[in-house]
PDB file of N, H, CA, C and O in Angstrom:
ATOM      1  N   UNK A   1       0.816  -1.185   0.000  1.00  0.00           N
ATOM      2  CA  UNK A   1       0.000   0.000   0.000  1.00  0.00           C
ATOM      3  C   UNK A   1       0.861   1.250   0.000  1.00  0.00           C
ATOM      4  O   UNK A   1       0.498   2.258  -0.607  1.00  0.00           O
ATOM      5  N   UNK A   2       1.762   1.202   0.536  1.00  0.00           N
ATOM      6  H   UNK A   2       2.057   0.383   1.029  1.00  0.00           H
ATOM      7  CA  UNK A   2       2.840   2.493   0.700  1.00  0.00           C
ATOM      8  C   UNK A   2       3.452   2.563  -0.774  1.00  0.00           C
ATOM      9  O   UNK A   2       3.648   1.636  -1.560  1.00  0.00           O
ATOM     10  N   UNK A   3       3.706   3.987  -0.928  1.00  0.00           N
ATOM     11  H   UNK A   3       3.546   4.740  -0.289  1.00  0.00           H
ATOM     12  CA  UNK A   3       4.497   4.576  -2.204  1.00  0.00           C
ATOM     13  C   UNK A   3       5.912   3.911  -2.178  1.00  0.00           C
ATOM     14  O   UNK A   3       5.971   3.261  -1.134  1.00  0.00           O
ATOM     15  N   UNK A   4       6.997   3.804  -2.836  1.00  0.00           N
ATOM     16  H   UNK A   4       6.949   4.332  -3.684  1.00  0.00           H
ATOM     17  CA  UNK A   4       7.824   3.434  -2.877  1.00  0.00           C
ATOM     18  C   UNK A   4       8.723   4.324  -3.256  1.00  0.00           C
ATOM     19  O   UNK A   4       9.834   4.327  -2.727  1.00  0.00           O
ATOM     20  N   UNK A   5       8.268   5.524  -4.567  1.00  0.00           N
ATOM     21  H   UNK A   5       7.365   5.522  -4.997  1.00  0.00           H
ATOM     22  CA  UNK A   5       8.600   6.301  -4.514  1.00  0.00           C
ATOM     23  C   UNK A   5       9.779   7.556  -3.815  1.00  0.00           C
ATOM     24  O   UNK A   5      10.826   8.185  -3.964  1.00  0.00           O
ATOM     25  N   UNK A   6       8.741   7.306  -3.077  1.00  0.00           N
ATOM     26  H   UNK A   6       7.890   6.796  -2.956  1.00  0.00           H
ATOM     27  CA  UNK A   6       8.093   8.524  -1.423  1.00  0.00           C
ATOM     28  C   UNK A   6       8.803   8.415  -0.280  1.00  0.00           C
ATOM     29  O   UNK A   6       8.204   7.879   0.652  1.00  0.00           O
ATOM     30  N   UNK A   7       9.819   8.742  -0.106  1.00  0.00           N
ATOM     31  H   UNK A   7      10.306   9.177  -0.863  1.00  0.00           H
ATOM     32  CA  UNK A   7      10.655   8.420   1.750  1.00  0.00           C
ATOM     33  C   UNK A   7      10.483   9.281   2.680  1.00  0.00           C
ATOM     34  O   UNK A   7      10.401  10.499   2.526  1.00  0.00           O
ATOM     35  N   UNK A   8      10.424   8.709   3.633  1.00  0.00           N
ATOM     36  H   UNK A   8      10.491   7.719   3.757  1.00  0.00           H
ATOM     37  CA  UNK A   8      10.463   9.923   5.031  1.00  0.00           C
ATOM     38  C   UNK A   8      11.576   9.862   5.659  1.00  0.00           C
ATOM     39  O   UNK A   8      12.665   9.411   5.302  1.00  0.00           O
ATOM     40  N   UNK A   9      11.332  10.212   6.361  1.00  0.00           N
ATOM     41  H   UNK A   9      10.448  10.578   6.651  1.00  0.00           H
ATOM     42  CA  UNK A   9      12.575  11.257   6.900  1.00  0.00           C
ATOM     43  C   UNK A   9      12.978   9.814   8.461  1.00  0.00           C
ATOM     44  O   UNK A   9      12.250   9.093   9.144  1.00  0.00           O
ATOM     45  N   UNK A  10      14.527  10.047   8.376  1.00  0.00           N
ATOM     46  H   UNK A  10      15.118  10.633   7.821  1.00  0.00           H
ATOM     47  CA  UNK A  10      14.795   8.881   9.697  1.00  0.00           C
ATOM     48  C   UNK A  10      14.045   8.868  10.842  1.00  0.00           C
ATOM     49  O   UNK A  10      13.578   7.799  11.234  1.00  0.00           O
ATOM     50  N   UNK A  11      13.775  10.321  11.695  1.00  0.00           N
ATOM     51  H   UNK A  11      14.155  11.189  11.377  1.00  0.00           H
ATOM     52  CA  UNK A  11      13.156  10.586  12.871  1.00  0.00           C
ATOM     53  C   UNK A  11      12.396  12.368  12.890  1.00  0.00           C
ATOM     54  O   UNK A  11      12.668  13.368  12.226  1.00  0.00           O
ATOM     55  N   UNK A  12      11.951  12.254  13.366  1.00  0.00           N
ATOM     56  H   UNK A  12      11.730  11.442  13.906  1.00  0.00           H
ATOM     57  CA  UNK A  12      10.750  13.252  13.424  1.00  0.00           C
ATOM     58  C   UNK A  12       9.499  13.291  13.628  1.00  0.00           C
ATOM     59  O   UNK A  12       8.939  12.648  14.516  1.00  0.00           O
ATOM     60  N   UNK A  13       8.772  14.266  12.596  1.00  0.00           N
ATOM     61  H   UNK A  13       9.227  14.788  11.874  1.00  0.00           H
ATOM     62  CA  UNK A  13       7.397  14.747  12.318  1.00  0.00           C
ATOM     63  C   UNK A  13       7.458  15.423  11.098  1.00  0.00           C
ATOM     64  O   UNK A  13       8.166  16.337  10.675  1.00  0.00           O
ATOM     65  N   UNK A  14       6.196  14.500  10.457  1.00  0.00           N
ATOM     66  H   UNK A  14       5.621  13.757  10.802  1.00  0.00           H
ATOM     67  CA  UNK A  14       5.820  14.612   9.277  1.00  0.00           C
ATOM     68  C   UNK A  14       4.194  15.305   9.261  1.00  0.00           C
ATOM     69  O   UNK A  14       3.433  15.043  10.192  1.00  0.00           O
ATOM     70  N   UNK A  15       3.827  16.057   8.305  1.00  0.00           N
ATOM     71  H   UNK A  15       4.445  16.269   7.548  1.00  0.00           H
ATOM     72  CA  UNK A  15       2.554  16.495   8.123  1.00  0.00           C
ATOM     73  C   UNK A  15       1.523  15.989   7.296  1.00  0.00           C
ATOM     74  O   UNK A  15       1.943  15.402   6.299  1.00  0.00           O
ATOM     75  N   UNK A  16       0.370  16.044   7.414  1.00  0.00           N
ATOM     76  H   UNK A  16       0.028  16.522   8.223  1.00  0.00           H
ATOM     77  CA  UNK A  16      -0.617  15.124   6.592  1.00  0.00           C
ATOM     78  C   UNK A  16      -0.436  15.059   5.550  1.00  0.00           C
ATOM     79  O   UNK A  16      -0.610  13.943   5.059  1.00  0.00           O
ATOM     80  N   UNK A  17      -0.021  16.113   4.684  1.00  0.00           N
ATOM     81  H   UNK A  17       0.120  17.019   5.083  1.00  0.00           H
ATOM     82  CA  UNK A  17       0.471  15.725   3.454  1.00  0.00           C
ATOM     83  C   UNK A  17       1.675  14.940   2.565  1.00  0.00           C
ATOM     84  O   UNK A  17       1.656  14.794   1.343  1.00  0.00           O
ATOM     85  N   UNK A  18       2.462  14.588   3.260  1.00  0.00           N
ATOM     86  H   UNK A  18       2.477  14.706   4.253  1.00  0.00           H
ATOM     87  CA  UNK A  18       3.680  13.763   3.311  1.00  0.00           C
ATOM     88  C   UNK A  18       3.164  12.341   4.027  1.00  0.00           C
ATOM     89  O   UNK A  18       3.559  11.277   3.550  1.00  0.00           O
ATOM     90  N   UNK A  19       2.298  12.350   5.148  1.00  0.00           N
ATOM     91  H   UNK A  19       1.976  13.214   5.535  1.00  0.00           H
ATOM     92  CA  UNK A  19       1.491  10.973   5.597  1.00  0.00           C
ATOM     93  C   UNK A  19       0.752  10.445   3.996  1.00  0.00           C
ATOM     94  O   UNK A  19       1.116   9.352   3.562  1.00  0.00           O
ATOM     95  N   UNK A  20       0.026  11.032   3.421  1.00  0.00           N
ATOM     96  H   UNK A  20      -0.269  11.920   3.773  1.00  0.00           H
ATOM     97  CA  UNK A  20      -1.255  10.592   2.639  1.00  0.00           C
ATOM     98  C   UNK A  20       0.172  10.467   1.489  1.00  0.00           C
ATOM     99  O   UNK A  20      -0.308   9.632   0.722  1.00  0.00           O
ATOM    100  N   UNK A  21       0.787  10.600   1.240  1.00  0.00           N
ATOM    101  H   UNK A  21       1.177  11.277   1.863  1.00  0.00           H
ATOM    102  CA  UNK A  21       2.336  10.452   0.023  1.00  0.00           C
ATOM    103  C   UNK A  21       2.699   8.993   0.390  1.00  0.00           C
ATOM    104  O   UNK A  21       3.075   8.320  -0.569  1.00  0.00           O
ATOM    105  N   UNK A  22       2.665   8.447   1.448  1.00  0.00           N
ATOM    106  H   UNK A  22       2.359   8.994   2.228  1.00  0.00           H
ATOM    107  CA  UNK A  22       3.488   7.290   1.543  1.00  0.00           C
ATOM    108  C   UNK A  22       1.872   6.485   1.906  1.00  0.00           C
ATOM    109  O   UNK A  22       1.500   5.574   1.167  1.00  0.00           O
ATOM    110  N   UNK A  23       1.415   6.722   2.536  1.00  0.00           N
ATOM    111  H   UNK A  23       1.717   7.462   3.137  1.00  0.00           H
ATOM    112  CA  UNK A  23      -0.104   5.779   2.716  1.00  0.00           C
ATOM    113  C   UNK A  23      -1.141   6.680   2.566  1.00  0.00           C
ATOM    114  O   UNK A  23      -1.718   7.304   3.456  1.00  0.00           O
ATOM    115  N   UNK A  24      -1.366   6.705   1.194  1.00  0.00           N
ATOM    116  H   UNK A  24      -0.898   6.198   0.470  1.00  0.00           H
ATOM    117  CA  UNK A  24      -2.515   7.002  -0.049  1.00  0.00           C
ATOM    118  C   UNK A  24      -4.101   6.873   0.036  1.00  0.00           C
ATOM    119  O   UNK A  24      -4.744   6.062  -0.630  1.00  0.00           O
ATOM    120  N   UNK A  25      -4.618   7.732   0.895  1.00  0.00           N
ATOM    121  H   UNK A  25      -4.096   8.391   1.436  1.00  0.00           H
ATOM    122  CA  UNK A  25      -5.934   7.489   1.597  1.00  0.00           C
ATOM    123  C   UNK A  25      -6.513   8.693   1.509  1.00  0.00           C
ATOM    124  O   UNK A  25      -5.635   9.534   1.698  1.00  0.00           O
ATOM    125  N   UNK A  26      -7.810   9.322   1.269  1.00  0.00           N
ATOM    126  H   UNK A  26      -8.523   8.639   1.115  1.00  0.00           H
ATOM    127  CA  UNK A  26      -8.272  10.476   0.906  1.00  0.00           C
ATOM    128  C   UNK A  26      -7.951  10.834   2.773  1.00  0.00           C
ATOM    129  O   UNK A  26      -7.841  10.057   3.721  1.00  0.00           O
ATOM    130  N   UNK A  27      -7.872  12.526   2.683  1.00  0.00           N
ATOM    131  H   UNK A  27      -7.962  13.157   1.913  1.00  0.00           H
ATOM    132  CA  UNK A  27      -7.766  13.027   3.751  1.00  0.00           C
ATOM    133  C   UNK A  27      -9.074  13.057   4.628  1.00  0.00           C
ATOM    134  O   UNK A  27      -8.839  13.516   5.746  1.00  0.00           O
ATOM    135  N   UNK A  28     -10.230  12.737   4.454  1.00  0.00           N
ATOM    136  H   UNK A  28     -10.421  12.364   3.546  1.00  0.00           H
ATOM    137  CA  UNK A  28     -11.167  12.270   5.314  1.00  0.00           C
ATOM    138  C   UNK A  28     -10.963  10.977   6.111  1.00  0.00           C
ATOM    139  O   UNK A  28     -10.989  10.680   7.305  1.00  0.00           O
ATOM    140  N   UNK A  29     -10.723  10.252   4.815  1.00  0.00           N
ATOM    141  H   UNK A  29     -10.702  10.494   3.844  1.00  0.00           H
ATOM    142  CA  UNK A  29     -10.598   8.788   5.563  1.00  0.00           C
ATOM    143  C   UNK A  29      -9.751   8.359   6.559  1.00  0.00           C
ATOM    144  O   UNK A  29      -9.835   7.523   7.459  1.00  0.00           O
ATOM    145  N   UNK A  30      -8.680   9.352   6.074  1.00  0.00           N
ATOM    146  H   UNK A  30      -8.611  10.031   5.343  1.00  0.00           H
ATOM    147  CA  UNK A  30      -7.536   9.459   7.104  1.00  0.00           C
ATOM    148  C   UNK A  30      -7.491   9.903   8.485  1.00  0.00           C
ATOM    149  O   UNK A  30      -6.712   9.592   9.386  1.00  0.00           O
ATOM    150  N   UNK A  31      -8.673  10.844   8.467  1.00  0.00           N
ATOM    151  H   UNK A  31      -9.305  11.097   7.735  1.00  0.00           H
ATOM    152  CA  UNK A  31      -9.442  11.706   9.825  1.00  0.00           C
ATOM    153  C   UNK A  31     -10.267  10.628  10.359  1.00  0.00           C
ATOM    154  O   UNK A  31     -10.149  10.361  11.555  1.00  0.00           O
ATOM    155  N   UNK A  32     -11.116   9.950   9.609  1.00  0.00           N
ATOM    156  H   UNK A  32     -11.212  10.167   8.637  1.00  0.00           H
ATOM    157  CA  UNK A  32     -11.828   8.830  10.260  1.00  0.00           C
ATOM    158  C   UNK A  32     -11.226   7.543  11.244  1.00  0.00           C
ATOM    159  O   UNK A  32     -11.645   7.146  12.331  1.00  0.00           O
ATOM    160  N   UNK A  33     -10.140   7.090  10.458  1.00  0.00           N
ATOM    161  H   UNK A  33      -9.800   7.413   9.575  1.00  0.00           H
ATOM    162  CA  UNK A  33      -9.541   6.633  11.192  1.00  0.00           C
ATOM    163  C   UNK A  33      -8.746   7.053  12.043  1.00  0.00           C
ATOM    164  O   UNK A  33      -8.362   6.070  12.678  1.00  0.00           O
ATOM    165  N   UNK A  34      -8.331   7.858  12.375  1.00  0.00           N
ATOM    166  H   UNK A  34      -8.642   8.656  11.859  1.00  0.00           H
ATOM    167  CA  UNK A  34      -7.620   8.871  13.186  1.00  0.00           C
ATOM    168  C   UNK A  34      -8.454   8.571  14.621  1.00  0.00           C
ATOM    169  O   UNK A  34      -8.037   8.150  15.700  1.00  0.00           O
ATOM    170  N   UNK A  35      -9.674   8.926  14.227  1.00  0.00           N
ATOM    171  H   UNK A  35     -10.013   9.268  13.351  1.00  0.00           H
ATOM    172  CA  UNK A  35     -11.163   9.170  14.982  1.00  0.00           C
ATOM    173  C   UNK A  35     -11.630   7.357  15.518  1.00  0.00           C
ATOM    174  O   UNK A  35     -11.966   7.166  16.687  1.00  0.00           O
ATOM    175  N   UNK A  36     -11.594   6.499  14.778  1.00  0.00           N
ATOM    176  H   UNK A  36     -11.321   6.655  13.829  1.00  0.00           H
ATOM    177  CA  UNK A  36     -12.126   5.346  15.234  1.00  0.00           C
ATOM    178  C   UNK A  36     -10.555   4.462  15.491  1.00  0.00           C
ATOM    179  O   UNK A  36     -10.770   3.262  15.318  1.00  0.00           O
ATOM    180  N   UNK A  37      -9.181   4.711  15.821  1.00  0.00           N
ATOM    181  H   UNK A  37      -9.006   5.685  15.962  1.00  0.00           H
ATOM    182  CA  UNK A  37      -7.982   4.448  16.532  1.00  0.00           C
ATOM    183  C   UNK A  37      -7.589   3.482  15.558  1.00  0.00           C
ATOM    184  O   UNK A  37      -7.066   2.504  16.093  1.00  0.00           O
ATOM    185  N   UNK A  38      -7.683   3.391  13.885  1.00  0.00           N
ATOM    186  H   UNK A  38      -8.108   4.185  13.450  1.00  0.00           H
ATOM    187  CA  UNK A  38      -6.795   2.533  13.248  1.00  0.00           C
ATOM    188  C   UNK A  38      -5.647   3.381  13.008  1.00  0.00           C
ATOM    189  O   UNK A  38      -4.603   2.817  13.336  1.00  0.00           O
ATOM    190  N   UNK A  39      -5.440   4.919  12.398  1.00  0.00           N
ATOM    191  H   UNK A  39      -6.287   5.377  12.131  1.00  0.00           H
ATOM    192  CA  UNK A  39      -4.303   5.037  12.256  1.00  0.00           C
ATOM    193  C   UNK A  39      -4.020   5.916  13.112  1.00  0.00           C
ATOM    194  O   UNK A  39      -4.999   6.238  13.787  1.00  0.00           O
ATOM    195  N   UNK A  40      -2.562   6.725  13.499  1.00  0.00           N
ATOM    196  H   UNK A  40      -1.768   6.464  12.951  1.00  0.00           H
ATOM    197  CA  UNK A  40      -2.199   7.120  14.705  1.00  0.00           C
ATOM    198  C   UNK A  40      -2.546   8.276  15.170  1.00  0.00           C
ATOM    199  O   UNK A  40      -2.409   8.936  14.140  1.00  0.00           O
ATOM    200  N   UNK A  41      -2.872   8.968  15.907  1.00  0.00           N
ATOM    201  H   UNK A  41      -2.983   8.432  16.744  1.00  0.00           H
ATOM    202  CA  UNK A  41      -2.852  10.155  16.645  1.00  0.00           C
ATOM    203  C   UNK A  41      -2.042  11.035  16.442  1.00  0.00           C
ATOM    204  O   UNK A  41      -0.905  10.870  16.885  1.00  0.00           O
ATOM    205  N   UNK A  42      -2.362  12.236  15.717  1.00  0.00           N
ATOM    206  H   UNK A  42      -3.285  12.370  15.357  1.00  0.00           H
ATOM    207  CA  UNK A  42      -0.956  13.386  15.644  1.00  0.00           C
ATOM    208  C   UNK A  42      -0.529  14.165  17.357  1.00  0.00           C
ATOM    209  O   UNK A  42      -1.143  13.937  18.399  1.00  0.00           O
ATOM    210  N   UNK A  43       0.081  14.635  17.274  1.00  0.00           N
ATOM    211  H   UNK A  43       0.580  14.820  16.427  1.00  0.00           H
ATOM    212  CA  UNK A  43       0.732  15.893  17.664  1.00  0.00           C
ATOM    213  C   UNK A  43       0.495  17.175  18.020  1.00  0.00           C
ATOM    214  O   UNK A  43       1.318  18.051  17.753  1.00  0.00           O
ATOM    215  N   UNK A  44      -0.057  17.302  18.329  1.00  0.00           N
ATOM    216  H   UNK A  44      -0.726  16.591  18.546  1.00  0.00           H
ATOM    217  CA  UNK A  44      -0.324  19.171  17.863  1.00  0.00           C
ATOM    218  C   UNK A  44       1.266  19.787  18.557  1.00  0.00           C
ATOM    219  O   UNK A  44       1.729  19.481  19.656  1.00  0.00           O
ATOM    220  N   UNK A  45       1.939  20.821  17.424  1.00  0.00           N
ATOM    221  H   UNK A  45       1.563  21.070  16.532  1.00  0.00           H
ATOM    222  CA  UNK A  45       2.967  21.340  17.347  1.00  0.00           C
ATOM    223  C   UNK A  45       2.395  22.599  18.168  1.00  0.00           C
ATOM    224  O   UNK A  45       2.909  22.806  19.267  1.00  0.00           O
ATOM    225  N   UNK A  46       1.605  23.260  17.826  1.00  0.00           N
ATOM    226  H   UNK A  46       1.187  23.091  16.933  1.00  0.00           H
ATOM    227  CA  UNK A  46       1.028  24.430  18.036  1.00  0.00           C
ATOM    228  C   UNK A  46      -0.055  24.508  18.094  1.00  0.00           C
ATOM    229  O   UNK A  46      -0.452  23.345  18.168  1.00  0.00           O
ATOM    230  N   UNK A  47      -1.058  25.304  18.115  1.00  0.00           N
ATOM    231  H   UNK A  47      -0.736  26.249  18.055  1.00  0.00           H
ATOM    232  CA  UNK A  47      -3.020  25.450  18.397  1.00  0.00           C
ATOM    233  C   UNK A  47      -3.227  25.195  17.058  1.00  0.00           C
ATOM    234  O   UNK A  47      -4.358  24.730  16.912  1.00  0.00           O
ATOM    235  N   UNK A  48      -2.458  25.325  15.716  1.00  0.00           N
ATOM    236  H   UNK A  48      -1.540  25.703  15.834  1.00  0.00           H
ATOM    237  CA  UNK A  48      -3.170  25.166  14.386  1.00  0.00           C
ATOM    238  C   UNK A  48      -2.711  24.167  13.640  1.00  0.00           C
ATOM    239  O   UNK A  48      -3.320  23.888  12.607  1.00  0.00           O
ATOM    240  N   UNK A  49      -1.276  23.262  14.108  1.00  0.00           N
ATOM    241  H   UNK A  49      -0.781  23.489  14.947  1.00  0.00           H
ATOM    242  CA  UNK A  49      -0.473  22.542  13.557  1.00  0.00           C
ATOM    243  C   UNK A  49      -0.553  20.955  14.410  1.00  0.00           C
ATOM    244  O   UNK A  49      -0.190  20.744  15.567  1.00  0.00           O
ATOM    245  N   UNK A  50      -0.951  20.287  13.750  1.00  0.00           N
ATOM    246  H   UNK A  50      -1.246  20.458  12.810  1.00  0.00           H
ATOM    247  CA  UNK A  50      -0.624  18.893  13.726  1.00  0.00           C
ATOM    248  C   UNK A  50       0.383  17.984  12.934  1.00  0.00           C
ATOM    249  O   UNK A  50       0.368  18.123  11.711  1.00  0.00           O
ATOM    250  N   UNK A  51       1.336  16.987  13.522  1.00  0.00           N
ATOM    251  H   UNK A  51       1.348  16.874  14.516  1.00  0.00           H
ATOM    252  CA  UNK A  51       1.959  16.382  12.788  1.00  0.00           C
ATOM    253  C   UNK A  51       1.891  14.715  13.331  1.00  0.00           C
ATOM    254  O   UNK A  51       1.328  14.507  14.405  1.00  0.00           O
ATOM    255  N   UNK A  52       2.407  13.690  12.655  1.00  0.00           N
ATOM    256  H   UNK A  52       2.865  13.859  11.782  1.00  0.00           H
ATOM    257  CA  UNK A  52       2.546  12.540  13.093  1.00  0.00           C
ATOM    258  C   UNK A  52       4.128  11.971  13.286  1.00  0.00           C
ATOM    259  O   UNK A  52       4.912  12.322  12.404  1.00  0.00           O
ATOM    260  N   UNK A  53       4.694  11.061  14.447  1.00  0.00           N
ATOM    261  H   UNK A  53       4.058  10.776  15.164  1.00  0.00           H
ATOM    262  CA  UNK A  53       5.950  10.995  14.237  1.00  0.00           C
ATOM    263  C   UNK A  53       6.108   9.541  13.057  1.00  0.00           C
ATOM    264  O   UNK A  53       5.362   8.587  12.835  1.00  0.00           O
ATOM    265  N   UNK A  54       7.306   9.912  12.553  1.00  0.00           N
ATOM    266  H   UNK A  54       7.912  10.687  12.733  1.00  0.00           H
ATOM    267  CA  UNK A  54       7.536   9.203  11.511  1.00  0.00           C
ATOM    268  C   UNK A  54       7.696   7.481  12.148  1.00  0.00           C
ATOM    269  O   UNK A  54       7.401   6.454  11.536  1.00  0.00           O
ATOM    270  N   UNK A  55       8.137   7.575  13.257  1.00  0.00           N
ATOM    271  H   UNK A  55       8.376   8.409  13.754  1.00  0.00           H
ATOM    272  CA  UNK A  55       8.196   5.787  13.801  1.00  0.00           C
ATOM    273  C   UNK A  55       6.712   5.439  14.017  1.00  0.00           C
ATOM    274  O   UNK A  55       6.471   4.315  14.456  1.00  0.00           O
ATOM    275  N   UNK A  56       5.495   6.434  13.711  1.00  0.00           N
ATOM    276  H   UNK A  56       5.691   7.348  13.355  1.00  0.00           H
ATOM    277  CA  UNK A  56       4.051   5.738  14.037  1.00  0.00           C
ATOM    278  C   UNK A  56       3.713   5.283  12.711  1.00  0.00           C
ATOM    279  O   UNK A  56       3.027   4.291  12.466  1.00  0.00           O
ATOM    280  N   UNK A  57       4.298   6.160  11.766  1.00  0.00           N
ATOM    281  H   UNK A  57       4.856   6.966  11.966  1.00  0.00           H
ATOM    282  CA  UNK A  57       3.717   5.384  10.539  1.00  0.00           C
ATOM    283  C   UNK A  57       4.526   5.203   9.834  1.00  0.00           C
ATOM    284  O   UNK A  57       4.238   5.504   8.676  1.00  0.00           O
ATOM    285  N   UNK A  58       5.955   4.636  10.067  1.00  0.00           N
ATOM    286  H   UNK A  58       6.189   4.391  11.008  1.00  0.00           H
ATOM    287  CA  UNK A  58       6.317   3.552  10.184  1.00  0.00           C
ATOM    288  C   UNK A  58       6.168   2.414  10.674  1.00  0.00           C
ATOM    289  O   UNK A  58       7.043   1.640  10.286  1.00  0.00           O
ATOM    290  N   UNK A  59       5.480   2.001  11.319  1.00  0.00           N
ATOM    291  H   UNK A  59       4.769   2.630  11.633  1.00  0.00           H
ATOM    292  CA  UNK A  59       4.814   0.806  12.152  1.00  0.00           C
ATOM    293  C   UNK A  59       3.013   0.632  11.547  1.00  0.00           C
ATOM    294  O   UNK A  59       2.352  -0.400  11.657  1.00  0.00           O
ATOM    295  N   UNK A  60       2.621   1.693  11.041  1.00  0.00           N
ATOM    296  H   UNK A  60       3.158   2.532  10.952  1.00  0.00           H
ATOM    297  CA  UNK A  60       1.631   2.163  10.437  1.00  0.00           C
ATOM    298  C   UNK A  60       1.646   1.220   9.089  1.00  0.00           C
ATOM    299  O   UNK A  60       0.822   0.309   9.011  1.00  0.00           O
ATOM    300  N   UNK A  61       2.565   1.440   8.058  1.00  0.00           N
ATOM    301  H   UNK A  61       3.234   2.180   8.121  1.00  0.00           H
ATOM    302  CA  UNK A  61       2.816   1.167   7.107  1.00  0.00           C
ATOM    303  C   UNK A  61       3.261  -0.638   7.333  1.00  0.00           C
ATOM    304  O   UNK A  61       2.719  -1.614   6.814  1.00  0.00           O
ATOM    305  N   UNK A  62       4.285  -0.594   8.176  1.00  0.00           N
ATOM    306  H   UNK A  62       4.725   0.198   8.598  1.00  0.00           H
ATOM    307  CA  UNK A  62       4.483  -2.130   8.329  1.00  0.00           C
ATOM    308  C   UNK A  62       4.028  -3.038   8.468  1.00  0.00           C
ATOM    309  O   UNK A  62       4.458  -4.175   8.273  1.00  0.00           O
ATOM    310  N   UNK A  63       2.447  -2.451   9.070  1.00  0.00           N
ATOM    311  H   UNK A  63       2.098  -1.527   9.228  1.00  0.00           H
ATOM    312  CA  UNK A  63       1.554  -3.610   9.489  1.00  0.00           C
ATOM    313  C   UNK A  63       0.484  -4.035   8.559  1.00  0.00           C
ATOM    314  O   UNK A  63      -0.133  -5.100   8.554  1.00  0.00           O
ATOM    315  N   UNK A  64       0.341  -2.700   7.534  1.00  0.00           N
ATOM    316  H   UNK A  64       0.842  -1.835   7.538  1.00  0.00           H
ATOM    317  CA  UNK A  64      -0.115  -3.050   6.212  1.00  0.00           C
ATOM    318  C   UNK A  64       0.535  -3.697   5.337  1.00  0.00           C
ATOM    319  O   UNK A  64       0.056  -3.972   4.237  1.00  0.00           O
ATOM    320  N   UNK A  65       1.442  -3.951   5.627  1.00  0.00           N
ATOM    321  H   UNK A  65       1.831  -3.728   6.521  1.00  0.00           H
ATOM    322  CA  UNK A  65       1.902  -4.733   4.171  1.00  0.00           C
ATOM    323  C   UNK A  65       2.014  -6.078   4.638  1.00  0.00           C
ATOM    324  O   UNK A  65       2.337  -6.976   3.861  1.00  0.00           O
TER     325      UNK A  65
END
């Protein structure tokens, strides 16, 4: 399911748009599950900024394939 393309970064935080690049899911669906605990929980950086760390979906991705 993941891009192959598409790499992330060794360690960090990545933003929804770089998430939906490597696991390809409309950005609702991505909120839904977010919402019903299949994929991971962001971050909030700040009051307007959310990110995800890259070892969640990395483990994210791993378990899909």
């Amino acid at each position: 399911m993941a891009n192959a393309s598409v790499s992330l970064p060794e360690t960090g935080f990545v933003r929804l748009p770089q998430v939906l690049q490597v696991f390809p899911v409309s950005k609702s669906l991505w909120w839904a599950g977010v919402a019903e605990g299949r994929y991971p929980a962001p971050v909030k950086l700040s009051r307007r900024c959310s990110a995800w760390r890259v070892e969640d979906i990395r483990q994210l991705i791993a378990a899909r394939a």
